[in-house]
N, C-alpha and C positions, 0 to 999 in steps of 0.2 A: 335214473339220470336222464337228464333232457340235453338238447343240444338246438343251439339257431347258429345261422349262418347269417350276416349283417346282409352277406350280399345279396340274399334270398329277396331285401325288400329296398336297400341299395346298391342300385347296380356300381358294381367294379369296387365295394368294398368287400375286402375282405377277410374282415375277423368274424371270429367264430367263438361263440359261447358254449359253456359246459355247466352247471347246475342239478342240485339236487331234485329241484321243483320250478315249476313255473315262474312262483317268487323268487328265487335266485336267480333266472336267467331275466328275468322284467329289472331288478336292482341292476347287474352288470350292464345289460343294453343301455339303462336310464341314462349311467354315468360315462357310458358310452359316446349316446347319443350328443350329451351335452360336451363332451372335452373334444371331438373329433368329426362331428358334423352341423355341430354351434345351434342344436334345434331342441326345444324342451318337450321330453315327451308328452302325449297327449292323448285320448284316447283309440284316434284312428293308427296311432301307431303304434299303442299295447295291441289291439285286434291284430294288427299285419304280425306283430312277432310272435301273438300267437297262433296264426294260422300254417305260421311257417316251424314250431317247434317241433322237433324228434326225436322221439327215444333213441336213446344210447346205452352201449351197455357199460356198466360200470368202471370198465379196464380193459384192453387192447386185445384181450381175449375171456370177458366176462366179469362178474364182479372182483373175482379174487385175480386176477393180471394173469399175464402169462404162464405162471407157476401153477396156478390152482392155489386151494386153500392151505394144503399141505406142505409146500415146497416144489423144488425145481421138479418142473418133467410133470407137473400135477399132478401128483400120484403121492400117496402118503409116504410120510419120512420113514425110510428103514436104517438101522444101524447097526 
């Protein structure tokens, strides 16, 4: 999971992208770009959003969220 911060390369914007891959977060910025800062990306602007991308982890506490892959408390379900 990858993650940009608009603001990282416009200052005082600030939305934040979440994506699988580099291409998912390049398509969200694009349409970004164009509905919200009226400028058609280009290539010095793909470079800046990629110098600023960062792995993220999947879920708020790893791939499988809070819970683990298991259920609540991450830990396997007992019953």
């Amino acid at each position: 999971m990858k993650k940009f911060r608009c603001g990282d390369v416009v200052p005082g914007c600030q939305r934040e992208f979440l994506g699988a891959d580099r291409t998912a977060i390049l398509a969200q910025v694009a349409e970004h770009a164009r509905a919200d800062h009226h400028v058609e990306p280009d290539p010095a602007l793909v470079r800046a959003v990629e110098e600023h991308l960062h792995d993220e982890p999947d879920g708020p506490d790893g791939p499988d969220g809070p819970d683990g892959p298991d259920g609540p408390g991450g830990g396997p379900r007992r019953g």
